[in-house]
C-alpha positions as CSV (number, residue, x, y, z in Angstrom):
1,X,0.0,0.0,0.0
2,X,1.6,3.2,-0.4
3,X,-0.6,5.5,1.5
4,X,-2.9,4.6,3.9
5,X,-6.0,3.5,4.0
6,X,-9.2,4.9,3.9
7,X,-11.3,5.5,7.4
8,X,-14.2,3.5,7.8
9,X,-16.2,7.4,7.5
10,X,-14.2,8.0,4.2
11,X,-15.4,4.3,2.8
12,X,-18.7,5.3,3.7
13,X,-18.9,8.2,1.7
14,X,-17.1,7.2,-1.0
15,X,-19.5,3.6,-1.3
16,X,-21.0,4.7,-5.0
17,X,-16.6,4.9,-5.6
18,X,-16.1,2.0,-4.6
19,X,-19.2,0.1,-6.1
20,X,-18.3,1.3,-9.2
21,X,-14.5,0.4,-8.2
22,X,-16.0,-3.4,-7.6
23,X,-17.9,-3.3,-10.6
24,X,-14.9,-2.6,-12.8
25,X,-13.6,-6.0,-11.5
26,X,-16.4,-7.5,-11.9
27,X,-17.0,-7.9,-8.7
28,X,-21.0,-8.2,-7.8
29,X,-22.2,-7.2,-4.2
30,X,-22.6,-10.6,-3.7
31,X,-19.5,-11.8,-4.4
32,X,-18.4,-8.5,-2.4
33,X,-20.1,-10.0,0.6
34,X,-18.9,-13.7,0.1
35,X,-15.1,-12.5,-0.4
36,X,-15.2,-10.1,2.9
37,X,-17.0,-13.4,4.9
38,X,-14.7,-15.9,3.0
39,X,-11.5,-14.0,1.7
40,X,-10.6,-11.2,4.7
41,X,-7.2,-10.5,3.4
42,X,-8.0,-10.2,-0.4
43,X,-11.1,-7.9,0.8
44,X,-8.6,-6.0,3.0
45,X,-6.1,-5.9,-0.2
46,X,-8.8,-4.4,-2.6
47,X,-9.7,-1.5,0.1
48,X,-5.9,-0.7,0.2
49,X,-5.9,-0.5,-3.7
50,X,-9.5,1.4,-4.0
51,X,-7.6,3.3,-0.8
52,X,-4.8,4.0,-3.0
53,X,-6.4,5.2,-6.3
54,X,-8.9,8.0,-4.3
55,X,-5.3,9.2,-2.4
56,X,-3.9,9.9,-6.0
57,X,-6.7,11.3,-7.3
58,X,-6.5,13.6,-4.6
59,X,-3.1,14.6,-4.2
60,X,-2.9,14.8,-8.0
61,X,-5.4,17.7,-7.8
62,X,-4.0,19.3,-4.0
63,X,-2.0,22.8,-5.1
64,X,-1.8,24.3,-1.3
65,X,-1.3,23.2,2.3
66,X,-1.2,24.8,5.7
67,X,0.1,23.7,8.5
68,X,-0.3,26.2,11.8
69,X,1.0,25.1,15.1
70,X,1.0,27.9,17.9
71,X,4.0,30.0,16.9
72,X,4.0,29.0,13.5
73,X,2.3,28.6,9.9
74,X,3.8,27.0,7.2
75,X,2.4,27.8,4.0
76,X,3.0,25.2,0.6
77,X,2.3,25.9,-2.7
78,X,2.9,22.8,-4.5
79,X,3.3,23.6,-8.5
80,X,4.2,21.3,-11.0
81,X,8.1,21.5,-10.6
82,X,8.4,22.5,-6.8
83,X,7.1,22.6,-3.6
84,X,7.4,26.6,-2.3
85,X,6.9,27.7,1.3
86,X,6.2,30.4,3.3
87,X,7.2,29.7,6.9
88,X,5.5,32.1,9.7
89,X,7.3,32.3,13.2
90,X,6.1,34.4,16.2
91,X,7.8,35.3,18.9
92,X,5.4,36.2,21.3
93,X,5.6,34.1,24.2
94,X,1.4,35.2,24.4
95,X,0.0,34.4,21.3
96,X,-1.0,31.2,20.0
97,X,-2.1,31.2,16.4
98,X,-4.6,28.6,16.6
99,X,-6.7,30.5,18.8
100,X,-8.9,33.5,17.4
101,X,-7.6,35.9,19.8
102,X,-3.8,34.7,18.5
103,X,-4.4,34.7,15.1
104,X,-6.2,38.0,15.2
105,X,-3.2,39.4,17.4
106,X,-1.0,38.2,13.8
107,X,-3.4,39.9,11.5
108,X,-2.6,43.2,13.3
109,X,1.3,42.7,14.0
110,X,2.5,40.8,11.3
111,X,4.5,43.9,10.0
112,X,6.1,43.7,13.9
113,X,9.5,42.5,15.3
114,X,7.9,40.0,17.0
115,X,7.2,37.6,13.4
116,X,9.8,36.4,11.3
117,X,9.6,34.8,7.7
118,X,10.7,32.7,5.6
119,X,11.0,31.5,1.8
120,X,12.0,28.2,0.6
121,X,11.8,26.4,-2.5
122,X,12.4,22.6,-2.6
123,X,11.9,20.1,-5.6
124,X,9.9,17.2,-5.6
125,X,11.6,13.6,-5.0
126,X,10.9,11.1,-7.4
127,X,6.9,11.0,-6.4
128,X,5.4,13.8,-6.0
129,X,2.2,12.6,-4.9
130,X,4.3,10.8,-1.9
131,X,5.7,14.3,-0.5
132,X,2.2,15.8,-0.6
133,X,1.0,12.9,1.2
134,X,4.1,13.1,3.9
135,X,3.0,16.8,4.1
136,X,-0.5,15.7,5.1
137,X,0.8,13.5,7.7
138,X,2.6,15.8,9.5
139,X,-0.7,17.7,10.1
140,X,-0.6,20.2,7.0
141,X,-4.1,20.7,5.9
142,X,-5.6,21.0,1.9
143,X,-6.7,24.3,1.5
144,X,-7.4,27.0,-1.6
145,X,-4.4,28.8,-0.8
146,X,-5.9,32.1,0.5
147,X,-3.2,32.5,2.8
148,X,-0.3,31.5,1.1
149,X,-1.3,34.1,-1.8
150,X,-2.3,36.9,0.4
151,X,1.4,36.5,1.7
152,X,3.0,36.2,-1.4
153,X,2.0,39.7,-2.5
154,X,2.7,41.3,1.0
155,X,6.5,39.8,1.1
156,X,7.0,40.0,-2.2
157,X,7.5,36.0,-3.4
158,X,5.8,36.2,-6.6
């Protein structure tokens, strides 16, 4: 498997996916239900490969991640060639960023002595699908990139 699999939630929602996934095999509900009673492990293999093909749908479409912590934000935009970031550290012993009060505190100081930034640009390892995916596990989030290109004006990365 090379991500991981699906929750039980995700398989849920994704059931029309995966009966269609099934059918393409030609796999019946039936036999769906006699290979799950009689066949765990090939069941468990063809939700790791169903697993696998929604992840790189996904991940193939996935252009911007955040990851905020307390003190900081880091801020990917992941083109075709790279993966760019903005990194956001705050020095405030006070403010926490995942707070409202803390992130409000940033949107009023983030001109001040107290936050420091950051630009890095890094290229892509042989799967670039895998280092969005290792970005995700880490705790980054998908997003639209608001952030990221509200910064990238402001500090002048474009």
């Amino acid at each position: 498997m090379k991500y991981t699999r699906l929750t039980k939630e995700q398989l849920e929602e994704l059931h029309p996916e995966f009966i269609n996934f099934l059918a393409t095999q030609s796999i019946t509900g039936d036999e769906w239900d006699e290979i799950k009673r009689d066949k765990p492990k090939v069941a468990e293999e063809e939700l790791d490969v169903f697993s696998d093909l929604v992840w790189e749908g996904v991940l193939s479409k996935v252009s911007y991640l955040e990851n905020i912590s307390d003190k900081q934000m880091h801020l990917f935009h992941l083109s075709d060639k790279e993966m760019k970031l903005i990194s956001v550290k705050v020095m405030n012993p006070e403010i926490d960023l995942t707070t409202p009060v803390g992130f409000d505190w940033f949107k009023r100081n983030w001109q001040s002595d107290f936050v420091e930034y950051l630009t890095a640009a890094k290229a892509y390892t042989d799967d670039k699908n895998v280092d969005k995916f290792l970005l995700l596990q880490q705790g980054a989030v998908i997003t639209k990139g608001d952030l990221y290109k509200w910064f990238e004006k402001v500090i002048g990365t474009a």
